[in-house]
N, C-alpha and C positions, 0 to 999 in steps of 0.2 A: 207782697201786699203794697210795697212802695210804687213799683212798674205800674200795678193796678190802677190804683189811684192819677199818675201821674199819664197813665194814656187816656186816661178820661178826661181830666182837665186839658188834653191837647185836644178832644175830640169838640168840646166843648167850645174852644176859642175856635177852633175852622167853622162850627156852627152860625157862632156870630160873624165872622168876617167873609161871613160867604162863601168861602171856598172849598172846591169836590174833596167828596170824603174818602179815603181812599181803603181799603179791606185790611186789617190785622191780624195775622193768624199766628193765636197762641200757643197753638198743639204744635208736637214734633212733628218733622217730617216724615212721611209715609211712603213717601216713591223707592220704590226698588231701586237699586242699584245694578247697573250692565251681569249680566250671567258671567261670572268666573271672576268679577275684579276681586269679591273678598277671598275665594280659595288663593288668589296669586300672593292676595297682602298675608294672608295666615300662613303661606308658605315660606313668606321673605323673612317670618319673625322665626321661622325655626332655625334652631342653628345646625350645621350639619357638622358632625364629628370625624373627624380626618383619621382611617387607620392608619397606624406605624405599622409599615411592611419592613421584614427582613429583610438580611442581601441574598440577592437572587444572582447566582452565577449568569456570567453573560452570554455563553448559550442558551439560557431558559428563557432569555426576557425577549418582548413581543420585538422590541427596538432593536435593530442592528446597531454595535458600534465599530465604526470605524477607526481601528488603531494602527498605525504606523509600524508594521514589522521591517525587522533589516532582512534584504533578500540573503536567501542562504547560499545561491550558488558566489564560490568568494573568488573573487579576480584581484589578484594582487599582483599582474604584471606592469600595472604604473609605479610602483616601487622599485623604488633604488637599491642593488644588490649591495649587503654588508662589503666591507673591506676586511676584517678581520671577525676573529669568531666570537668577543662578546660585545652584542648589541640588543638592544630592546624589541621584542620581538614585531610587535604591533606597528613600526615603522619600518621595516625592511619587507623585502620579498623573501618567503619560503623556502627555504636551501631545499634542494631536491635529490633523492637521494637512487642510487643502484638498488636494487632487491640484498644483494652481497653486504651493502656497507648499512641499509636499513637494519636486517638481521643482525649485523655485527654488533650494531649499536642496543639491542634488544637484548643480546647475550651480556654484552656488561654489565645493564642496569640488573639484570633474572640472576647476576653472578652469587656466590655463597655467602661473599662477602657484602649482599647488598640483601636486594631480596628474596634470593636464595629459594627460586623457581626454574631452577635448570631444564625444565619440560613443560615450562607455559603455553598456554594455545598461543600460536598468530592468527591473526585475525586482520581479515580486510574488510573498508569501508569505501566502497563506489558510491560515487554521486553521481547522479546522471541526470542528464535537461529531459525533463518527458515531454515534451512539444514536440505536436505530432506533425504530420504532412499539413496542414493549417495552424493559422496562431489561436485560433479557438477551441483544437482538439488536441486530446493529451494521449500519452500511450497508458494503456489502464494496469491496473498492476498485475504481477505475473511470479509464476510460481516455476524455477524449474531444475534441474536436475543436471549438476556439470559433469563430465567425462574427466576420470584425473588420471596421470600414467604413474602416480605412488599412495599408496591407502599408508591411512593413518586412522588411529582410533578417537573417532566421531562422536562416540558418548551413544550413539544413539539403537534403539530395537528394531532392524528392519527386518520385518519379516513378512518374503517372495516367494506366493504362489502361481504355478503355471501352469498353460493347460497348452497341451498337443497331443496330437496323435502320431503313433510310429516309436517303435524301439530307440532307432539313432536319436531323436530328437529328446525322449526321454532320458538317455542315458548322458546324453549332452547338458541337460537343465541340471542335472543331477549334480554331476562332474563339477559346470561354474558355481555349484552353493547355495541353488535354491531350496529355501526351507519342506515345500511341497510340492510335486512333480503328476500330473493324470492328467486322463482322457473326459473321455465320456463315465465312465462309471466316478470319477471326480463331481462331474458335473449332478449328477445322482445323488449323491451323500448332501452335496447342498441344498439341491430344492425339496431332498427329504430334512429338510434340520438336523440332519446326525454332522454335518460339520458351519463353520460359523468363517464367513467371507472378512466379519471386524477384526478377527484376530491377526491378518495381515494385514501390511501396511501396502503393498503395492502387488497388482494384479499384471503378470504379463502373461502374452497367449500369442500362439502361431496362427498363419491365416489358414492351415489346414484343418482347424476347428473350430471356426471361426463362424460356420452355419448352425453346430449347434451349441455354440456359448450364446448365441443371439435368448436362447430363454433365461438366463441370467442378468438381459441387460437392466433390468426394474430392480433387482439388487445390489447390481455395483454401482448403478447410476453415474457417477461423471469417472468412475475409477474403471470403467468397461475402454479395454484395452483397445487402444487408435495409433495410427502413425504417426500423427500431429505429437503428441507426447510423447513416442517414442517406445509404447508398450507394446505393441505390435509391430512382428516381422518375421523376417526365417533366421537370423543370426540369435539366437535362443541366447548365447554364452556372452554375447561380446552386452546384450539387453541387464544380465542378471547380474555382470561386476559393475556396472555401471551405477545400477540401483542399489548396491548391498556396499559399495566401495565409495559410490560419486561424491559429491557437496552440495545439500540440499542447499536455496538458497531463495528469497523471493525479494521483489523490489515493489515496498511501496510509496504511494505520493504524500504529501505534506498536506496536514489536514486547510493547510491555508495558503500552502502555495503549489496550484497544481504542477507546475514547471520542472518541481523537483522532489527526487526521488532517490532513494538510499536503500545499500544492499551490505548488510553485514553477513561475511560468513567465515568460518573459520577455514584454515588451507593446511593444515599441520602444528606440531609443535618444535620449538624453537631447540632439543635435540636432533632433530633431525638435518639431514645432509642441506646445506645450504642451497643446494643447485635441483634439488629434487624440490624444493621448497619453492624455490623462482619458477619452475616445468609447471607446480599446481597451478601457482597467481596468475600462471601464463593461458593454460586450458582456461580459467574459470572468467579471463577477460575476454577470449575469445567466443566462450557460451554465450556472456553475456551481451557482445556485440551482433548476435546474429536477431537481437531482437529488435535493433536499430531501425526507426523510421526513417522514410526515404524523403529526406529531406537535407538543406545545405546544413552546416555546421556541426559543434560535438554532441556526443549522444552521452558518451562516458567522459566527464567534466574535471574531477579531481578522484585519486586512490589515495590511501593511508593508510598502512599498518599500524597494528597497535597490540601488543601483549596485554591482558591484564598481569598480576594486580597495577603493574604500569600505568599513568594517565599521557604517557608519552606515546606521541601519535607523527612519523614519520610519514612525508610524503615521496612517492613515488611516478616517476613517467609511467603511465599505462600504454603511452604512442609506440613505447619499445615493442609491443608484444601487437596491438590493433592500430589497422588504420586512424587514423586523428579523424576527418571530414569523410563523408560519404560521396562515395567515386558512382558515380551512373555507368559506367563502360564497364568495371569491375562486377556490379549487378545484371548487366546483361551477359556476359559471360556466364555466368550462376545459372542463371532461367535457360538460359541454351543447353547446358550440361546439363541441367536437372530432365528438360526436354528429350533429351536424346537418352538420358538412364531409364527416364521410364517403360519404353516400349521394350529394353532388353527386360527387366524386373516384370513386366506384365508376361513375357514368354517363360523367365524359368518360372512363375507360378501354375501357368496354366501347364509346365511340364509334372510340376509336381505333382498335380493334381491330377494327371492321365496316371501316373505311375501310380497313385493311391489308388 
């Protein structure tokens, strides 16, 4: 009522003094305001409530993180060799040991008077550089099956089915210890269901029936017997000790470092003949060298034996037994020979096969 009054009395005196009147407007304002300014301001007073998220392992999260791992292939030839035998291990270089004095040392610790495992497994551990013929490509991991000249008990159920046709070849599969031995009426019982392909563990087969195991290959799928793996051939016996005797073993890559790649497999137990023992680790580093990319440098990096319940892990020369670097001249050598076997092997088959 105060305002009222006191703009009238102002309206009053510009009356008398002459001068222009100028418009007052009492009421609120009516003009709109811009389309979306008040949704932004009703939006800015909301407050927004921050969820507490769990820990999320760091595989699962959208973000990579980048951590700092120590390479595992371990080069410790810039170390100074001990002088005498007690030194701290983490400062010296790696004594390196004979296959003879590695085991020796195995049999004292496994002694009665210690841990009192006189028939421990040995066990070896290859590390190998998996860079391949480029520094971008790796060698992928691999599954395979070593040839050893003394069996030992493996722990494990192999059981070898075969198939060929012919009395000798039969009586042959039979002889080296294959679980099941048929033809064609073999091949019968299984695509009737009266017998079951899973309960063996490994499929081998002669190339003389080899036209009709082709309807079986939709059931064995990658276990359908080839030369690449070695389950196909005409030496039936020398195929079945191999697989019911050998050392399975496979090598794979490091979930984070692909370069490198590790092969545990066992080679005997630690009663057995010292020298028959070194013959296995000897086959099984030469298996494993045939997988070697053709390229300069090692492929097989460090070996180490190790017994359990032991955590003592002796290291070993594997150069004794395989080449160290890959030789090119030595390779071509190989591909010549392999060259030159073939055309005799493609004649005795195709004799075998007049004669059947």
């Amino acid at each position: 009522m105060l305002s009222l009054l006191s703009s009238m009395r102002a309206v009053a005196v510009r009356q008398q003094t002459g001068e222009a009147l100028r418009c007052l407007h009492l009421t609120a304002v009516t003009d709109a305001a811009r389309k979306g300014t008040r949704e932004k301001a009703r939006k800015k007073k909301v407050k927004v409530e921050v969820k507490k998220v769990g820990f999320i392992p760091h595989n699962q999260r959208d973000k990579k993180i980048n951590v700092k791992r120590a390479d595992k292939h371990v080069d410790d030839s810039w170390k100074q060799v001990s002088k005498d035998d007690v030194y701290v291990g983490r400062y010296y270089r790696w004594p390196v040991y004979t296959v003879a004095e590695a085991i020796q040392c195995h049999r004292e610790t496994h002694h009665p008077s210690m841990y009192n495992v006189p028939n421990a497994p040995l066990n070896v551990e290859i590390e190998l550089n998996m860079q391949g013929e480029k520094a971008t490509r790796f060698v992928d991991n691999f599954q395979r099956m070593a040839m050893i000249p003394h069996k030992f008990d493996h722990g494990e159920d192999r059981k070898i089915i075969v198939f060929t046709k012919g009395n000798e070849e039969i009586t042959e599969a039979r002889d080296a210890g294959a679980s099941l031995v048929g033809g064609v009426e073999l091949i019968k019982d299984i695509t009737n269901g009266e017998l079951l392909l899973s309960d063996y563990q490994y499929i081998i087969a002669h190339p003389n029936i080899l036209a009709e195991l082709v309807a079986l290959r939709g059931l064995m799928k990658r276990k359908f017997p080839n030369p690449k793996n070695e389950t196909l051939g005409t030496n039936l016996a020398e195929m079945i000790v191999k697989f019911s005797n050998g050392i399975s073993y496979s090598a794979s890559k490091d979930e984070y470092q692909q370069n490198f790649g590790l092969i545990t497999a066992s080679v005997g137990t630690l009663n057995m003949d010292a020298q028959h023992l070194e013959e296995n680790i000897s086959f099984l580093l030469q298996d494993v060298n045939t997988v070697r990319p053709k390229r300069d440098g090692r492929f097989i990096t460090r070996v180490l034996l190790k017994s359990p319940p032991s955590s003592e892990q002796l290291k070993i020369d594997p150069f004794v037994y395989v080449t160290e670097l890959y030789d090119k001249n030595t390779a071509k050598v190989k591909k010549e020979s392999k060259k030159q076997e073939e055309p005799v092997e493609a004649e005795e088959k195709a004799a075998a096969a007049v004669s059947n």
